[in-house]
N, C-alpha and C positions, 0 to 999 in steps of 0.2 A: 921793744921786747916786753912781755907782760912782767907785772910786777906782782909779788903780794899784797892781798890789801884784805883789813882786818874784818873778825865777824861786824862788829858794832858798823863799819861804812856801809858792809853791806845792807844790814837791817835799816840802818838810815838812806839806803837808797831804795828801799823798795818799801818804803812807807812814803816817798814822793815820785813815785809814777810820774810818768805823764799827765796820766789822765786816772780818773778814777774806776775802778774796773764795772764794767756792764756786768751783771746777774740775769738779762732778759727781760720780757721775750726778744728776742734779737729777729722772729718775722712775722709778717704779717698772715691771715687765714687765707690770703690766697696764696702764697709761698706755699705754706705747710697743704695745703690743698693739692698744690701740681705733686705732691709726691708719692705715689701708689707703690713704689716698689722701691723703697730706699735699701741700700746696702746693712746688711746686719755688722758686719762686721769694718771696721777702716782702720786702713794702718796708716802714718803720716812719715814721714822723714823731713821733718823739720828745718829746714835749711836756710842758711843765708843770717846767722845772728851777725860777726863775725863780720860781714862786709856792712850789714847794716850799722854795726857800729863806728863802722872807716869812712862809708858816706854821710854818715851824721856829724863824722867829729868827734866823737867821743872815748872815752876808754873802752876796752872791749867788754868789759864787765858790765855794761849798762846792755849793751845788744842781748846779751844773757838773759838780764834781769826783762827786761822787756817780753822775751822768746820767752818767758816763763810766764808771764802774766797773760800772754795770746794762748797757751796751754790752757791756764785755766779756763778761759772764756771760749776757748772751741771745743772744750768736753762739755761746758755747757749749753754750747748749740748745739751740739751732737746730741745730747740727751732730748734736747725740745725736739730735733728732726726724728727723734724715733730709734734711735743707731744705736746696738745692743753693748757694742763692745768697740772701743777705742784704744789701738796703740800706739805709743810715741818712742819714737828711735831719737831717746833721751843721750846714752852714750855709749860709743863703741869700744870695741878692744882696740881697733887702731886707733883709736883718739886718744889714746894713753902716749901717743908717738909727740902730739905736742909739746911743748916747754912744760917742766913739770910744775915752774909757778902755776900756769894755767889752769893746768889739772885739779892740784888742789884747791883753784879759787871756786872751778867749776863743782866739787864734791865737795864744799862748803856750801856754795850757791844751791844744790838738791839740797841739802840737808835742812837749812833754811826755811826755802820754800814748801817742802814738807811738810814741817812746825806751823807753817806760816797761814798755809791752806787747809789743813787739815778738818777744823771743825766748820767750815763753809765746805768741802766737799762733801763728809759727812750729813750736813743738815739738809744737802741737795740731792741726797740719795744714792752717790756713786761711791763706788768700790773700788779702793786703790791694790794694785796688783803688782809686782816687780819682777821680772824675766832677766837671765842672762847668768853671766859668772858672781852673783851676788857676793860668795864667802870671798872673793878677791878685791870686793870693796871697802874703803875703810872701815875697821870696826864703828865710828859714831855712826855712820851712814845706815850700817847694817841694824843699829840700833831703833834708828830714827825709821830707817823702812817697817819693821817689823811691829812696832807700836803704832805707826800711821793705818798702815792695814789693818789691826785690829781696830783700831778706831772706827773707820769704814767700814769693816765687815758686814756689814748689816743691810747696807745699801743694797738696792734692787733694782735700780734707775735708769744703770750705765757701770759696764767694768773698764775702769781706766788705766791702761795697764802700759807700763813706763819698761821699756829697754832699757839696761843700762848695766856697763861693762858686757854689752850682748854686740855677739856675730853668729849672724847666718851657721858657718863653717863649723864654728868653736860649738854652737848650739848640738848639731848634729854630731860632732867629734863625742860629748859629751853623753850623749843619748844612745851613742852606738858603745860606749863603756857599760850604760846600765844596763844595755841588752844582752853582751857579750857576759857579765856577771850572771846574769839569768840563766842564760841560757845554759852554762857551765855548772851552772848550781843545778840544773836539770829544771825549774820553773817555768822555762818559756821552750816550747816545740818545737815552734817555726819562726821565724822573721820575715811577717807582710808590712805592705805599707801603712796595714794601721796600727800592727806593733809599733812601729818607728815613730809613726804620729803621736801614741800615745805615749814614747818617752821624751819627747818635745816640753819643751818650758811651756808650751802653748797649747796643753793637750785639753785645758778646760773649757776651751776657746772652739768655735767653728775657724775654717782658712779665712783670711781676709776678703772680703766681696771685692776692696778696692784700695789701692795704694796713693799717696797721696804724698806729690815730690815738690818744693815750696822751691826759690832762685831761680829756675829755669832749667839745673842740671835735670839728667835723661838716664841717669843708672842706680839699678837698687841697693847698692854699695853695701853689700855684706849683711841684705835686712829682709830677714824669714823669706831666705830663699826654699826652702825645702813646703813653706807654706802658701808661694806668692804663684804655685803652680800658674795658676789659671784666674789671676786675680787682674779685675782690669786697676792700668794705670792713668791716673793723671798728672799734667805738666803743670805747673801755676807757677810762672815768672816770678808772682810776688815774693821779697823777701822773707821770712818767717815773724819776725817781729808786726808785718804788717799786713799778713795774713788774720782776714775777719772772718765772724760769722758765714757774710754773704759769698767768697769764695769758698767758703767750707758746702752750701748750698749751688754754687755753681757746678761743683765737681761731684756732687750728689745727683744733680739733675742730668750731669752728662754721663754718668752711669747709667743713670735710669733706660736712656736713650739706648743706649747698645744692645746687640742682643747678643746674647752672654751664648757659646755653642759648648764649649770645654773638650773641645777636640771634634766631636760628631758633628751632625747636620741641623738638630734639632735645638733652638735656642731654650734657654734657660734664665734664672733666677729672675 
């Protein structure tokens, strides 16, 4: 059963990694070469911390701390392969179903790594971004998001853009409220599909070119369904803690490969 365990363990755990964290380049110029038509956009669902920390042996807070450190280092492959916009299906509204130890070690563990990464994200040019039921997240969190992002703001690199307290359903539950407000107050006309898009947490954003599912599971479990229309998937067995760079490239190039139709005959992107 998970336990509590204080800010200070955690800081002193993630000031001993494993290993020391990579900054790049993570490939070589013939890598970055095979890539002529990389996805602008990638979404990830992060999977597998949680067993990685059962097959390791460890506490489960370490599989966390770990799954946060492969974050940081695959937005900064992303950024070197070219990739406009990155999102991580950091936490869900069903994840609140956990043991509420867990919860709150894990909304300790963002809040943390936040503080933690902040002025190396910043310095590498990416722009942190936050989607989902925000005002339901603890106030430090709330706190520690909104000074993160301003810190980044600036960035032009890569939008690194973190789910959490976000579902699919609840997003669009949400977004059919600010419409229905509008529409009532006489400001909005009609209701088309790009109305709805643009009351989307994700309206600053293009749809995601490609999804990106880490353990081997095969469903998008509540994660920008309303955006994943037409998004190709990939599968990558890897656990999340030990998903690299070069799987982040492997699943870029086997996009690449497809040819994308979006319902018609004529392929695309």
């Amino acid at each position: 059963m998970p336990i509590e365990i204080s800010d200070h363990a955690i800081e002193s755990a993630l000031k001993k990694q494993k290993a020391p964290l990579k900054e790049g380049p993570f490939f070589s110029k013939a890598e970055l070469s095979s890539l002529n038509n990389p996805p602008k956009h990638i979404a990830i669902i992060p999977d597998g911390n949680r067993r990685w920390a059962h097959e390791h042996n460890v506490p489960y807070v370490k599989g966390y701390l770990e799954g946060a450190q492969t974050i940081k280092e695959i937005a900064l492959a992303a950024k070197e392969l070219g990739i406009n916009v990155l999102t991580i299906y950091s936490f869900s509204t069903e994840n609140w179903k956990r043991p509420p130890e867990e919860s709150s070690t894990v909304m300790r563990l963002f809040d943390i790594h936040l503080k933690y990464y902040a002025e190396s994200l910043s310095h590498a040019g990416i722009r942190l971004h936050v989607i989902g039921d925000i005002l339901n997240l603890p106030k430090f969190l709330q706190t520690t998001i909104k000074n993160v992002c301003q810190k980044t703001a600036s960035g032009s690199s890569l939008d690194l853009v973190f789910a959490m307290n976000y579902g699919g359903r609840d997003e669009i539950v949400r977004a059919f409220k600010k419409l229905f407000t509008l529409y009532h107050e006489g400001k909005l006309p009609t209701i088309s599909e790009e109305t709805i898009s643009k009351a989307l947490d994700t309206s600053l954003w293009p749809d995601p070119d490609l999804i990106i599912r880490t353990s081997g599971e095969q469903r998008l479990s509540n994660f920008l369904l309303w955006q994943s229309n037409y998004a190709e998937v990939f599968i990558d067995p890897v656990l999340w803690p030990d998903f690299t760079p070069k799987n982040l490239l492997n699943a870029t190039l086997s996009y690449q490969s497809r040819k994308r139709r979006g319902g018609g005959g004529q392929a695309f992107g």
